[in-house]
N, C-alpha and C positions, 0 to 999 in steps of 0.2 A: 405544606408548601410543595408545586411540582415543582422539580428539577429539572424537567425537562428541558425550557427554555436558557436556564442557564446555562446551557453549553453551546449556546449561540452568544446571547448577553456578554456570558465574561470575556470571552475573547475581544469581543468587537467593543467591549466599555474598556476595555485596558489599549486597545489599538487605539483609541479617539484619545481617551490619556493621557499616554507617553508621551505624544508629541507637549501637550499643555504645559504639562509638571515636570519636565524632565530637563529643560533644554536648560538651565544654570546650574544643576548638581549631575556631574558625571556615572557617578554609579546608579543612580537612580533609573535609569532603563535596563540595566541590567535585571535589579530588584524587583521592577513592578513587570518585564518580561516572565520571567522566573518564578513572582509571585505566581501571575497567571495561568502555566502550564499545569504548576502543582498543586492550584486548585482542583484543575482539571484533572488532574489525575485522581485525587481524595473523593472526589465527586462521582469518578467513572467507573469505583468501584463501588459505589454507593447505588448503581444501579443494578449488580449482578442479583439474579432471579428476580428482576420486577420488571414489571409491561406493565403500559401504559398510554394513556393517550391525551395528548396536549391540544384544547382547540383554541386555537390563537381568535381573539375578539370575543372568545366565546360561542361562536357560529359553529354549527357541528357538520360535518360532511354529508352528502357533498356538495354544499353550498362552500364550506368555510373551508379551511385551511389547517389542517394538523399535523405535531408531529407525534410521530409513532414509535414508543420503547419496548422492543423484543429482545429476545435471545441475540439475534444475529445485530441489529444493532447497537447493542449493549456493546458485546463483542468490539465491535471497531471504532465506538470510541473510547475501550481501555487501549486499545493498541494504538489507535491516533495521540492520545492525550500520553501514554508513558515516552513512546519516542520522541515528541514534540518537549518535553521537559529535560530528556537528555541533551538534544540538539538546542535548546535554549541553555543549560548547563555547561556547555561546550563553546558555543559562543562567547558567554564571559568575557575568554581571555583570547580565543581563537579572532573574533571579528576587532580589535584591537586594530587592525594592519588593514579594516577596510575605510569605508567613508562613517557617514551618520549614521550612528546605530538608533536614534531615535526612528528615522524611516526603517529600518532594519527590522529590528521588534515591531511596529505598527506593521508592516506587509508581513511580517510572518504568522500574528495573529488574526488579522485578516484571511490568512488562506486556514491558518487551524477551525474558525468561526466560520467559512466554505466549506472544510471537510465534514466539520461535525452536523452541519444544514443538509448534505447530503446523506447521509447516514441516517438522519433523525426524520426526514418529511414524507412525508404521505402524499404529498403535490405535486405534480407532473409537472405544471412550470415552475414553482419554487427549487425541487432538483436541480432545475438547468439554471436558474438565478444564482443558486447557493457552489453549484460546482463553475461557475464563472467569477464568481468573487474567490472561491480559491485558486482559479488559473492565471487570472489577470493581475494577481497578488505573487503567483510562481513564474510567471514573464520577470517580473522587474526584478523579483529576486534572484532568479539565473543570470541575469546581467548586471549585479549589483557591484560587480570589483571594474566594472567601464573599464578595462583591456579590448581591444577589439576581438579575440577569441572569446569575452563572455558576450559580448554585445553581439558577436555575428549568432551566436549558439542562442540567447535570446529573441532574435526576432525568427530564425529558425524555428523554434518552438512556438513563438506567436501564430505566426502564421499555420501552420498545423495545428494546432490546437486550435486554431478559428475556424478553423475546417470542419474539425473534431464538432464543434461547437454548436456550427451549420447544421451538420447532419442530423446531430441530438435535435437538435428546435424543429427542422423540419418534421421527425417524426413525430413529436408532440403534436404540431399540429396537425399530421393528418391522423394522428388518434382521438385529437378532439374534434377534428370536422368530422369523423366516424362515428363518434359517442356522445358528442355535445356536453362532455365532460371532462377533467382535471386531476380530480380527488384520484391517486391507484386503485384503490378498492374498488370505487365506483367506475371506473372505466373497467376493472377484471371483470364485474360484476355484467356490465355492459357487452364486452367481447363474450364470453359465455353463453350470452341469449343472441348472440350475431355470427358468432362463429368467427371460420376464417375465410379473409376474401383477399380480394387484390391491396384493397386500401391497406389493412392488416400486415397483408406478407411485404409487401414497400415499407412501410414504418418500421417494421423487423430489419430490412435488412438496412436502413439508415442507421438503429439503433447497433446494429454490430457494427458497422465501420467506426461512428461516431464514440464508441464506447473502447473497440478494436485499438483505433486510435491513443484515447486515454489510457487506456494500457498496455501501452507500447506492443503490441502483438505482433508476429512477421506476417503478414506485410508490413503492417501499419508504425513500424518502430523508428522509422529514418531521423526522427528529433531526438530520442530519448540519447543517443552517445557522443552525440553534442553536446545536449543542456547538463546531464548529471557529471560528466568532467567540467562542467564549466566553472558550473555554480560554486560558492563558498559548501566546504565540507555538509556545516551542517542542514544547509538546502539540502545538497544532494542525499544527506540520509533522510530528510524529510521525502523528496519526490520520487526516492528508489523502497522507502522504507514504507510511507502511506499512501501518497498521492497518488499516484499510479492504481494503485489498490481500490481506493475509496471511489475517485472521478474514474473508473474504467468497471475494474473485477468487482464490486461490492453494488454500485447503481447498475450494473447490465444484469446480476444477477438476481437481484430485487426486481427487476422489470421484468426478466423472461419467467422466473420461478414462479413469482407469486402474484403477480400482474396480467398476463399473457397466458403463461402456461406453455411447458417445453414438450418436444415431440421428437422423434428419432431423426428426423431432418438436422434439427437445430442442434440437437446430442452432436450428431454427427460431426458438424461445423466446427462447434465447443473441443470437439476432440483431435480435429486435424489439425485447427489452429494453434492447440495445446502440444500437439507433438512438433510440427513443427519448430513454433517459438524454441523449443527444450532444446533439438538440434541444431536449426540456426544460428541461435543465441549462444552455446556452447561450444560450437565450431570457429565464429567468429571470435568470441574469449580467448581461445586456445593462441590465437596468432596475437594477439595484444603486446605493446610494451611500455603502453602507458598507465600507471596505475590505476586510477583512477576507471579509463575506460575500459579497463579488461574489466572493472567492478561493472560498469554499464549494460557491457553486453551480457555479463552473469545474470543482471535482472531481466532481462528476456527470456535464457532458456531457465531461471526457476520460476520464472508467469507459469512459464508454461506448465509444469507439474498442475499446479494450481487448474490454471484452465483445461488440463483432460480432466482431474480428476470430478473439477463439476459436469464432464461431459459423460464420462462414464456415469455419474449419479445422478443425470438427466436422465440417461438413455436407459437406465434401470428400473425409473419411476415409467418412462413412457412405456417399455414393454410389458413392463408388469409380470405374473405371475409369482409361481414358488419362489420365498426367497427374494422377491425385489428388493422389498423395502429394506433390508436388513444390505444388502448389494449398494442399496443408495443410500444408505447412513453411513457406512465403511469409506465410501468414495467420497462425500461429502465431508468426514470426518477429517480423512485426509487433505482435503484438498484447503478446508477455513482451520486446520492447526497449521499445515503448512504456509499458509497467509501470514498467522500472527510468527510464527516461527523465522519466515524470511526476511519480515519488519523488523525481527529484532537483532538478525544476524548480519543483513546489509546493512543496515544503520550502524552497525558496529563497525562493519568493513569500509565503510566511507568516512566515519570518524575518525578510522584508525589513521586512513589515507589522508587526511586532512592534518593530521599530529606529523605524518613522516614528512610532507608538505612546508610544514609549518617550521621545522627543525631544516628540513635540508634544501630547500626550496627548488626541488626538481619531482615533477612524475614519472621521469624518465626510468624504469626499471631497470637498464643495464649501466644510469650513474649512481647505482646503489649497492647496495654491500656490508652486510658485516652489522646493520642497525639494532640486533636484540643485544647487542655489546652495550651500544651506547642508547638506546631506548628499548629498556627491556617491560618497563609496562605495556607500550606500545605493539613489543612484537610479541609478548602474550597475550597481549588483548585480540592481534591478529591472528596468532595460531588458534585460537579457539574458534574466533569467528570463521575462519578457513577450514578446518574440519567440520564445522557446525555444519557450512554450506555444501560442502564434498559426501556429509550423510555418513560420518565415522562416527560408532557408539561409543559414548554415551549423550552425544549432543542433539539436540534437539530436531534437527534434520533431518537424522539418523532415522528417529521413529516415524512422524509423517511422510517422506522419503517411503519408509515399508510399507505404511498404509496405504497409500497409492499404488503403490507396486501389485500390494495383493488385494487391492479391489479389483484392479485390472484381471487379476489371474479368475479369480472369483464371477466376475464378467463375462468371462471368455476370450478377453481380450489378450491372447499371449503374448503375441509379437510386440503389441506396441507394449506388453509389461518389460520385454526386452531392450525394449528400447531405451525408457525410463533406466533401464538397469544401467546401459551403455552410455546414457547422458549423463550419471550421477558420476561413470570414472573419468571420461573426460573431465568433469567438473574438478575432478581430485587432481587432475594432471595440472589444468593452470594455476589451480590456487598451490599446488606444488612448487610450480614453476615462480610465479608470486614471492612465495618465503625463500626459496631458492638465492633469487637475485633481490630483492628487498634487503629480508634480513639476518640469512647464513653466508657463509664466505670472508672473505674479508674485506675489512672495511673500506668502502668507496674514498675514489681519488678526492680529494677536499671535503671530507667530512668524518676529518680525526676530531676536531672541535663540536661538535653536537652531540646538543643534551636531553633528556627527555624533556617532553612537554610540562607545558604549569601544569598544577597540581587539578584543577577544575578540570582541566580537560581528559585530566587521566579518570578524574573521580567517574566523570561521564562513560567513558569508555567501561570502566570496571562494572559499572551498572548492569551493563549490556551483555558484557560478558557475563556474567553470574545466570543472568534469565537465561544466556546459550545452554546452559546446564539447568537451572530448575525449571525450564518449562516442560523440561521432560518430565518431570513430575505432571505433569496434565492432564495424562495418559491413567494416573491413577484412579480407581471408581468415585474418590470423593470427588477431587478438584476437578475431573473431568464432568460429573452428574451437573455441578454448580456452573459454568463457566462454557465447556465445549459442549454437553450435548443441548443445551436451550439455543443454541446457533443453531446447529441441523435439526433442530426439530421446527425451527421458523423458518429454514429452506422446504425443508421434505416436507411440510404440509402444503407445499404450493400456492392452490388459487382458495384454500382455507384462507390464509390471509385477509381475504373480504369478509369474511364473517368475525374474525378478530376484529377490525377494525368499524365496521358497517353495524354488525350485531346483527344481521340477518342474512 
C-alpha cells in the first residue's frame, strides 16, 4: 500500500470527524486530535530512506497530478508531524480556558493536511491550494481566544498572507503561460530547453516576495510579531515551529533548487536576505519585554541562518569548481539541520511561554520573577530550549550554528561568517535576559501562589527538550547517512529532480 496519500487523508478524515463524533463526549476531541498527529508521526518515520511517487487518479505526469517522496520531503514531514503531536499534547489541558476545541482540532488538522500537501506535491497549482488550506486554517486559529489583540493580529496576518498568496498564484501563472504546464518537473524540464527570459525572471521575483513573505524574512516580517504573540501557545509553536518553514523556506526552496535552478544573482539575494533577517531580527529581540514576542522576533533572525546558509550552498553549486559540491553539502547541511533544530527549539520556547502564561497570566517579563522556584519543569524546559537557541554545547544549535558558520568560512565568505558569529551572542544576551527576569530573582509581586503546569503540558514540553539534546546525535555518520544527508542530496541535485520524477 502507498503511504503517500495518507498524510493528506488522515489529517483531513480526522478534521471532518471531530466535529460529527465528538460534540456529546468531551474528551473525545482531544483523543481523536491526538490520535491523529501520532499516527503521523509512526507513519513519518516509516518513510525514512524511501522515494516515491503517488499519481493521484492514476494519470502519470504531466498530464496528472503527483506527489513526490524524497529525502528532503521525508525530512519535513517528520518535523511537521513530531511538533504538531506535541502542540496537540499540550493542548489537552492548555486549550481548556479557550472556546470549542472541536473547531480547534478540526483547523488545526486542516493546516497540518496543508503542510504535509505542500511538502509532498509535485503540482504547481496544487502547492498554492495545499499552502492556502494551511493558511486560511492559521488565520482563524491566531484569532481563535476573540480578544481583540488576537482578532486585530489575525486579520493582520490575513491580509499579508493574501498578498503572500497573490504573488505565489501570479507566478504560477505566468510560469504556465510560459510552459503550458503545471507538473514541477515538467515545467524544469520546460525552463531548461527556454532558458531565462523576462517572463521567468518576473515569476522569480513574485516567487521571492510571495515565499519571502511566508517566511517572515525582513522585509517581509511585519505580520509574524503580531500573530505568534497572539495565537494560543500551541499555534504559535506550530507557525514559529513549521509553518513558516514549510508555506515559505521548504516550497521556495523546492522551486528555485530543483525546478528553476539557482544562479549567483539568486545566491546572492538568498544571502543578504538571510543576514539581514539574523540581524534585524536579533536587534529587535534584544529590546523586547514581552515574552512571547521577544520569542517572535527570535524566529526572524534564526530564518535567517537557515536562509544564508542555502544561499551560500546555492552560490557554491552556481560557481562551481574544486571543491563546490562538498562547499554546497556543508552549507546545505547546515542550514535543513538547523530547520529541524529550530522547529524543535522554538516549539519549546512558545510551549514553555504558553505554561508561564497559563500559571501567571501575564507576558509581561518585568511582572515576573523567581518562576524556576515555583515552576521548575517549566523553567528547565526553558533553560534548555534558551541555550539550544543561543548555540551553547552540547545542544543542538550549537552544532548547526558551526556548520553554517564554517561553510561560510569555507566559501569565502568571512565577514558575513562574522556576523553569524555576532548574531548568535546577541541571541545569548536576550535569551539571558529572558531567564534573568522570567525565572531567577525573586519571585514576582502576586505570584507567591503559582504552580506548575498539568502534568500533559509538562509531558509535552519534556518531549522537546530531550530532542534539544539528542538531535545532536544527528551529526553522527549513522543517524546522519539515514535521515540528514538524503535531504541534501534531493537539494544538491537540483534540476536532476526532473528525471527522479519524469524518468527521462
Amino acid at each position: 500500500m502507498n503511504i503517500i496519500p495518507l498524510f493528506i487523508a488522515i489529517p483531513l478524515g480526522f478534521a471532518f470527524l471531530i466535529p460529527m463524533f465528538s460534540r456529546k463526549v468531551r474528551w473525545l476531541p482531544d483523543m481523536l486530535g491526538n490520535l491523529a498527529t501520532l499516527s503521523l508521526v509512526i507513519l513519518s518515520f516509516y518513510t525514512i530512506g524511501r522515494t516515491g511517487n503517488y499519481y493521484m487518479g492514476g494519470w502519470r505526469p504531466p498530464i496528472g497530478i503527483n506527489l513526490v517522496l524524497d529525502g528532503f520531503s521525508s525530512l519535513m514531514l517528520i518535523m511537521v508531524s513530531g511538533v504538531s503531536f506535541a502542540a496537540t499534547l499540550f493542548s489537552v489541558q492548555y486549550m481548556e480556558k479557550y472556546t470549542s476545541k472541536l473547531r480547534y482540532y478540526s483547523l488545526f488538522l486542516l493546516m497540518v493536511a496543508g503542510m504535509n500537501g505542500v511538502a509532498l506535491t509535485g503540482d504547481m497549482f496544487n502547492l498554492y491550494v495545499f499552502l492556502e488550506i494551511a493558511s486560511i486554517a492559521s488565520y482563524a486559529l491566531v484569532g481563535f481566544g476573540c480578544d481583540h489583540e488576537e482578532l486585530e493580529a489575525s486579520f493582520k496576518y490575513l491580509v499579508l498572507g493574501s498578498i503572500a498568496s497573490t504573488f505565489i498564484l501570479f507566478g504560477i501563472a505566468l510560469i504556465y503561460g510560459m510552459t503550458g504546464s503545471l507538473n514541477m518537473a515538467h515545467v524544469g524540464q520546460m525552463i531548461q530547453q527556454q532558458g531565462m527570459g523576462p517572463t521567468l525572471l518576473f515569476a522569480m521575483v513574485m516567487f521571492l516576495m510571495g515565499f519571502g513573505l511566508k517566511a517572515a524574512l525582513v522585509p517581509f516580517h511585519a505580520w509574524l510579531p503580531d500573530a505568534h504573540p497572539s495565537a494560543p501557545a500551541p499555534i504559535s509553536a506550530m507557525l514559529s515551529g513549521v509553518l513558516i518553514k514549510v508555506l515559505g523556506v521548504y516550497a521556495m526552496m523546492r522551486i528555485f533548487f530543483n525546478v528553476i535552478g539557482v544562479d549567483e544573482k539568486l545566491s546572492w539575494v538568498f544571502i543578504g536576505a538571510g543576514v539581514i533577517s539574523m540581524v534585524v531580527g536579533g536587534l529587535l529581540a534584544l529590546g523586547q519585554w514581552d515574552y512571547k514576542r521577544l520569542l517572535a522576533y527570535s524566529s526572524i533572525s534564526q530564518m535567517g541562518y537557515v536562509i544564508l546558509a542555502i544561499g551560500v550552498g546555492g552560490m557554491a553549486m552556481a560557481r562551481g569548481g574544486a571543491g563546490a559540491n562538498s562547499v554546497a553539502a556543508l552549507a546545505l547541511l547546515g542550514g535543513l539541520f538547523h530547520l529541524i533544530n529550530h522547529a524543535t527549539f522554538k516549539s519549546l520556547m512558545f510551549l514553555t511561554s504558553g505554561s508561564v502564561v497559563y500559571g501567571t497570566n501575564t507576558r509581561d517579563l518585568k511582572k515576573m520573577g523567581g518562576l524556576f522556584y515555583k515552576m521548575p519543569i517549566t523553567g528547565l524546559c526553558a533553560m534548555v530550549g534558551s541555550l539550544s537557541i543561543a548555540g551553547l554545547p552540547p545542544f543542538n544549535g550549537f552544532w548547526s550554528k558551526l556548520i553554517i558558520i564554517l561553510a561560510c568560512v569555507k566559501a569565502g565568505f568571512y565577514g558575513i561568517a562574522l556576523v553569524a558569529v555576532a548574531v548568535s551572542v546577541i541571541t545569548l544576551a536576550y535569551y539571558l535576559k529572558l531567564q534573568k527576569y522570567a525565572f531567577f530573582g525573586e519571585v514576582g509581586e502576586g505570584l507567591k501562589d503559582v504552580k506548575e503546569s498539568p502534568s500533559l503540558m509538562c509531558l509535552s514540553m519534556g518531549i522537546l527538550a530531550v530532542l534539544c539534546v539528542g538531535l545532536s546525535l544527528l551529526l553522527l555518520p549513522g543517524p546522519r547517512a539515514v535521515l540528514l544527508d538524503p535531504a541534501v542530496e534531493a537539494v544538491l541535485q537540483g534540476t536532476d529532480y526532473i528525471t527522479v520524477v519524469l524518468g527521462r
